[in-house]
Structure formats: C-alpha cells, structure tokens
C-alpha positions in Angstrom: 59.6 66.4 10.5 57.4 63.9 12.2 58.6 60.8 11.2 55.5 58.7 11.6 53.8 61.1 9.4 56.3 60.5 6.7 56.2 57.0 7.3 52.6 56.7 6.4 52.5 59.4 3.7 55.1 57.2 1.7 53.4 54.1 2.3 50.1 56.1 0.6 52.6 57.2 -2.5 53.4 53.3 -2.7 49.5 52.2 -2.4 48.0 51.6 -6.0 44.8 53.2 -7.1 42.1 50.7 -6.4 39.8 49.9 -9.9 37.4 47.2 -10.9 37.8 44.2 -9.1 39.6 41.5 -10.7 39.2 38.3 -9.4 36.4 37.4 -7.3 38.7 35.7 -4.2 40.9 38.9 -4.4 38.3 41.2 -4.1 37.1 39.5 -0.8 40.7 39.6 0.3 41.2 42.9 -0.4 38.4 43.7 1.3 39.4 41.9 4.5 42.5 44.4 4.1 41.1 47.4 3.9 38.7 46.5 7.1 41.5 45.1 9.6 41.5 46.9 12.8 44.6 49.2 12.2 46.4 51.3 14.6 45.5 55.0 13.7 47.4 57.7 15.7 48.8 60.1 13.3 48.4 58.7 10.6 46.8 59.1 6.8 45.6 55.9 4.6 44.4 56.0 0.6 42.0 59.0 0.0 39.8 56.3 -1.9 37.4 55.3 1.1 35.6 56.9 4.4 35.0 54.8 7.0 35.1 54.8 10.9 35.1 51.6 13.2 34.0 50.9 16.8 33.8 48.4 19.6 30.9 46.4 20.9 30.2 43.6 23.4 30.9 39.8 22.0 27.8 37.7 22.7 27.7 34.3 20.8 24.0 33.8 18.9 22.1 31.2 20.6 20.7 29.5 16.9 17.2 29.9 17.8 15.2 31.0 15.1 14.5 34.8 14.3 16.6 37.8 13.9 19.6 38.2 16.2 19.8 40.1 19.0 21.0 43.9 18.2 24.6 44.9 18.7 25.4 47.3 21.3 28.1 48.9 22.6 31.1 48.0 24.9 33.3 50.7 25.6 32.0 53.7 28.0 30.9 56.7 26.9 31.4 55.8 23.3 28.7 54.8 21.4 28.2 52.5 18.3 28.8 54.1 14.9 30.0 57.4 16.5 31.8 60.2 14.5 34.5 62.0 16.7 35.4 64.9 14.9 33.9 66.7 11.7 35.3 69.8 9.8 33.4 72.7 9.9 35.3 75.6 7.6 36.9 74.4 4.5 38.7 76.2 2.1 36.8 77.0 -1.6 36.7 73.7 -3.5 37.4 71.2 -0.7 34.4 68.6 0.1 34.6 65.6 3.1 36.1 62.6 1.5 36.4 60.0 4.4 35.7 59.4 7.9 37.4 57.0 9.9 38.0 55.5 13.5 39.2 52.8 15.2 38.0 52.3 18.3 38.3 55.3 20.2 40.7 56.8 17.2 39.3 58.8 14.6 40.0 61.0 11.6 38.2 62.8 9.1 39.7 63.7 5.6 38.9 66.6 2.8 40.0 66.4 -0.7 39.8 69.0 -3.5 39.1 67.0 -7.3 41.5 68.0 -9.2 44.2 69.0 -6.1 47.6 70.4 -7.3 46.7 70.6 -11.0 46.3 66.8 -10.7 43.3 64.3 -9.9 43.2 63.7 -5.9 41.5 60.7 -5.9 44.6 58.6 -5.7 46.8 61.1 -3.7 47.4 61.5 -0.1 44.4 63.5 1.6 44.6 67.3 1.0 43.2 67.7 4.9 43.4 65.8 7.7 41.4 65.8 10.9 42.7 63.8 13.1 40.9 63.0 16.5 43.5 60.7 19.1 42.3 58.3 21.4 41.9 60.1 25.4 44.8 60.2 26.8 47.3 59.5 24.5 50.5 60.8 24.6 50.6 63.7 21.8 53.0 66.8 22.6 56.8 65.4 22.7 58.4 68.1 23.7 60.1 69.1 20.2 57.0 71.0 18.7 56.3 74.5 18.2 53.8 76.6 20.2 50.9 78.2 18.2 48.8 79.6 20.4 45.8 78.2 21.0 42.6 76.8 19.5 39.4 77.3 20.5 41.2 79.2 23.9 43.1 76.0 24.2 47.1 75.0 23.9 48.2 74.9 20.4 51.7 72.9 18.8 53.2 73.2 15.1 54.5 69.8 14.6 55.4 70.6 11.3 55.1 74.5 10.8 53.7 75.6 7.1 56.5 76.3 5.2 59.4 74.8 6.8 59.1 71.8 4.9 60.4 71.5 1.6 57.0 68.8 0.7 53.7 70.7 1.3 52.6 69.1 4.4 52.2 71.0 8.0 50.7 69.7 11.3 49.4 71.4 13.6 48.3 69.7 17.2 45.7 71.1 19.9 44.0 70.0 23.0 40.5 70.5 23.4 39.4 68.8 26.1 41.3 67.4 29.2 43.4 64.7 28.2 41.7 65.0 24.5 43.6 66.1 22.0 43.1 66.7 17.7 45.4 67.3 15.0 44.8 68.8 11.4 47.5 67.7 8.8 47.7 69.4 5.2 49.4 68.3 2.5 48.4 71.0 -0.3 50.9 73.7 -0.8 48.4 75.9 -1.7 46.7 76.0 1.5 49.2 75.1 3.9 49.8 78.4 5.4 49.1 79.2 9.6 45.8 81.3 8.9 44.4 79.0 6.6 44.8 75.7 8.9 44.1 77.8 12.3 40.6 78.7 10.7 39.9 75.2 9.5 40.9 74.3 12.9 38.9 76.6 14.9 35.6 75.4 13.2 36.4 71.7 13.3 33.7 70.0 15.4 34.8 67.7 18.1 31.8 66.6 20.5 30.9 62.5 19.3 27.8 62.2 17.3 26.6 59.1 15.9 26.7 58.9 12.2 24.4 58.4 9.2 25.2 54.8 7.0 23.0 54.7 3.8 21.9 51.2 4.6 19.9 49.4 7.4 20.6 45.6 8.4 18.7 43.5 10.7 20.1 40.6 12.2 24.1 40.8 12.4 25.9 38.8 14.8 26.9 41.0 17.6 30.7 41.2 18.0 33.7 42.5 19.1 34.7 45.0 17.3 33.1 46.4 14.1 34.8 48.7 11.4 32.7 50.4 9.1 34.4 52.3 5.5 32.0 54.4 3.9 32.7 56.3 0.6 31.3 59.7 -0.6 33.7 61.1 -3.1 34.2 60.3 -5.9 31.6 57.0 -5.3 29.2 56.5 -2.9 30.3 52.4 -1.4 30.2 51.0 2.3 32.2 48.2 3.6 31.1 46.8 7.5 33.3 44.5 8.8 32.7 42.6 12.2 35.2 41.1 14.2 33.6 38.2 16.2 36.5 37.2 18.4 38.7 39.6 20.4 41.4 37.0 20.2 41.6 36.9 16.1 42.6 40.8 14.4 40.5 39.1 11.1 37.0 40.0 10.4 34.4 37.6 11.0 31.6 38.9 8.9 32.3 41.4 5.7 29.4 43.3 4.4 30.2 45.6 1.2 27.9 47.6 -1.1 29.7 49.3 -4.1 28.2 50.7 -7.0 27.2 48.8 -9.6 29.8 47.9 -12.5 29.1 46.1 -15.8 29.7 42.2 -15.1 32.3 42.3 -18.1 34.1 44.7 -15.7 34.6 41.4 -13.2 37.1 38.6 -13.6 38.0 35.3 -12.0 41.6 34.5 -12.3 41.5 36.2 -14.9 39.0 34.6 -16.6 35.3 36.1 -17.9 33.0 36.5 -14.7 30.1 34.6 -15.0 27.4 34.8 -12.3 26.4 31.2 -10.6 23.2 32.0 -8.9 20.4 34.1 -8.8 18.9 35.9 -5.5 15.4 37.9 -6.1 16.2 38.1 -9.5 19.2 39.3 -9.1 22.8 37.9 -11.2 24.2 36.7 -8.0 27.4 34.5 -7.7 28.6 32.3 -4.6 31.4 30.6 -3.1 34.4 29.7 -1.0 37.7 30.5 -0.1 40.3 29.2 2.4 42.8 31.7 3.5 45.6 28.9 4.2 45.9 26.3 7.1 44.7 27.3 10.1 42.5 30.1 8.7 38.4 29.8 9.1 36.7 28.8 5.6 34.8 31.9 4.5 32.0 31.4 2.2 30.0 34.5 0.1 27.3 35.9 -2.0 28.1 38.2 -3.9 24.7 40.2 -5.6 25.0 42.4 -8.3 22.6 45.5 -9.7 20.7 46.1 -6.3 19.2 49.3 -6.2 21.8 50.5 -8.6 24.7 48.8 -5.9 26.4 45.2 -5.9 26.4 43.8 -2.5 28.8 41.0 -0.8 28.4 39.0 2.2 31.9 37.8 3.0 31.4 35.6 6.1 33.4 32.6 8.2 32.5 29.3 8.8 31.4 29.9 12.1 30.0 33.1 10.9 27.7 31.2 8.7 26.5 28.8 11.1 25.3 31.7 13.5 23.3 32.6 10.3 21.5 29.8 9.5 18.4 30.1 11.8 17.8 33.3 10.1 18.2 32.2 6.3 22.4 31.8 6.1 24.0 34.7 3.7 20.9 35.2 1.5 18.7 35.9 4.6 21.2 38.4 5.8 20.8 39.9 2.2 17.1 40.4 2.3 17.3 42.0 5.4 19.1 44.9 4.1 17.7 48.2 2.9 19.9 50.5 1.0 19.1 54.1 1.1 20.4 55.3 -1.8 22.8 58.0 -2.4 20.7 61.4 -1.2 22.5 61.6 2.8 19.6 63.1 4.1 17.8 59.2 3.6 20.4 58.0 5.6 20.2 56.3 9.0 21.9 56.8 12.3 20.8 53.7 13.1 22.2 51.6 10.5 22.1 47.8 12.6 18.9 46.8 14.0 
C-alpha cells in the first residue's frame, strides 16, 4: 500500500473537526495553518475546506497613493487562480467538496453527506482527484497496469479490493510528462469500473477559476494560496506570501459565514466587538507570533452581506497598505458575491 498515502490519511483521522472559533488570536493562527504553502503530491488534507494556491511575481508597493498595482503571474504557462483538474462523472449522491493546488500541484475532492452511514464532513475525502506537478516522478515501478485512460498508460497503485481499508489509487498519464491520480476511500464505490469511469470524465486542461469575491488593491506577492469552501458552508481564505524567503503568509484574507457573536471567545472569555467599520460590529488588534516573527495586526468585520471577514496582515504588510486606507481600506474594497456560483468572478484580484 502506498505509504505516503497512508501517512496522510492517518494524519486526517488525527485532525479535529474545525467549529466556531474560539479565541480571536487562535483563529488567526489557525488560519495562517491552514494557508501555509504545503507540499501536495499524493496526498489528502481535512474534507472541511476547498482551496487552490498559485505563484505570482514579488514587486514591492511603491507607497504612492491609490490602489496597488494588480497581481500577475510568475510561472509559465500557468496562470493566476487556475484550476488543474475538475471531475466530470460522479457517482449518485457525490457533489465537489474542495479544490486545491499549490503551485503547479493540484487536487480536487468529492464527498457524499452522509458517506458510510456516517456524516463526511469530518472524514477523509470520499474522492480524490489528484493533478501532480509536470514532470514528477509518479510510476515506481511496483504498481499494477490498468490499461489506459483516455487511450493513455494506466497504474493500480492500490487495486480496489486488495486492501483490507476501503481506499484504492489508481495513476494515469495524460499528457507528456503530466500525470493525475484518483484516490477513493468509500468502500462502496471503490471497485475498477466505478473509478475508471470517474476517471475517464475527469477534466484536465487548466482553466481559471470562479472566487465569490472581488478585491482591489492587494499587494502583489510571491506566492498566493487561495481555500474556498462549498460543502457544507460556503467560506474563502486568501493568503499571500510576500517574500519567497519566509514559508508564512504575509497578508490573510478570510470570509466565513456569519456566526452569532456569542459563538466567539477570547481566551476564553465573552467576545466583545472593539470597533465599528460601516456599521458594522467590527473588532481589531495585534498579535506577535514570538521573537523574530513580524507583528501582524487585524480587523476582523462581522455580519457583511451575511459573511464575517478578516484581514490578517504583517507589519510590513500594513505599511504597504496605508496609502490606500491600511486594513479598513482593503475592506471596502471588497465585493462579495454571495453564495449563487454563477455571480462569481474569474477574476477575483483587480
């Protein structure tokens, strides 16, 4: 059995189920977490969030007043906000749960809601399409052939129904030097005709992808990871790393749905709001990761449009904000979308 799989299907059985956010700093830090570039290759993460990243050229604002310039892409042929890979079949009850991609890596998961008699929200992804970066070194040697996709080379990695747990793998090329993957881990599906169909309608050619928000004015960066959730909530996270030298993000921008502010804590105390933005319970801050670590300062906005948003940024962060109204301006220049995708907007950073 691949042992990387396993690896990173036990460390989802460990991960918790997220839930209202307890404490205003932990939030933040959890959501610096979630957003950190991660290395992707075969690999599953918490069926909670979708989200893709990508990479785009570092140029420092110059603090002149007005919006900042728009952020554009650095790596060839691989454009911002791209989507690698989407399904196409699913089997009866299945619905997209999550996107994601880092840099060139992507993968696209499918969850059923109440998956092997139990709810699937917390559990490992039920299917898994998994798009490696060009190039990469998939086929070991040890797999199974299964034909092909798509009149392409096909591997088992982990054939259905050898395993005694209910995941199987199954590896294809379709492209030169491009290769995809599609891991399930429902019993009840895991069986060659089932994944070879879902395979065979997966589509592979990029695309860029639709964000239910629009922001002027971000700092352009190095690299930006974006999380956006469908099922069961509808929540983005953007985070923008501002520094190829530092694997932290630089700028944190999340919309959630709106909770109750009873539902918030800070250490573990009652929440209580300390500003107010457009008339809006807003609250604002700072906190210092440890020595060393940039001084990140927020403003955290609650019952927009039915969303609370957050502007995580650090020190430096801040100070390419200022000409352009700091974290609040940032705010205003957002427009949410709402939850219908057909609002949505391939162009999501202007």
């Amino acid at each position: 059995m691949n042992q990387d799989l396993k690896g990173r299907l036990d460390e989802i059985a460990r991960t918790p189920r997220p839930g209202p956010p307890p404490d205003v700093a932990a939030a933040a830090a959890r959501g610096r977490r979630v957003l950190r570039t991660r290395r992707v290759t075969t690999a599953l993460a918490s069926a909670t969030a979708i989200g893709l990243a990508v990479s785009v050229t570092a140029n420092a604002l110059t603090g002149e007043s007005g919006d900042p310039p728009p952020v554009t892409t650095a790596e060839p042929g691989i454009p911002s906000l791209t989507q690698r890979g989407a399904f196409g079949w699913l089997p009866t009850g299945y619905e997209v749960t999550r996107l994601h991609a880092n840099g060139s890596r992507y993968f696209a998961e499918a969850n059923a809601p109440r998956r092997n008699g139990s709810s699937a929200e917390g559990d490992p992804a039920g299917i898994s399409l998994h798009v490696s970066p060009d190039g990469a070194t998939v086929i070991k040697g040890q797999e199974q052939p299964a034909g092909r996709i798509k009149g392409r080379p096909a591997w088992w990695k982990v054939r259905p129904g050898t395993q005694t747990s209910a995941e199987a793998e199954l590896v294809w090329q379709h492209g030169k030097g491009k290769w995809a993957s599609l891991i399930v881990n429902d019993r009840k599906i895991a069986t060659e005709p089932v994944m070879r169909r879902i395979a065979e309608s997966a589509v592979l050619p990029a695309q860029p992808i639709a964000l239910p928000v629009k922001i002027k004015g971000v700092p352009r960066a190095d690299f930006i990871s974006v999380t956006l959730t469908q099922k069961p909530r509808l929540s983005l996270d953007l985070g923008f790393t501002l520094h190829q030298s530092r694997s932290e993000q630089g700028l944190l921008i999340t919309v959630a749905p709106a909770r109750p502010l009873s539902s918030y804590s800070k250490r573990g105390k009652p929440f209580k709001p300390n500003a107010r933005v457009d008339g809006h319970a807003a609250y604002t801050g700072e906190r210092r990761p440890g020595q060393g670590q940039p001084v990140y300062s927020y403003l955290w906005v609650f019952g927009t449009n039915g969303f609370d948003v957050k502007i995580d940024a650090a020190d430096e962060t801040v100070q390419r904000l200022r000409a352009s109204g700091g974290l609040t301006g940032l705010y205003r220049r957002m427009t949410l979308l709402g939850a219908d995708p057909a609002r949505w907007s391939k162009t999501p950073l202007e």
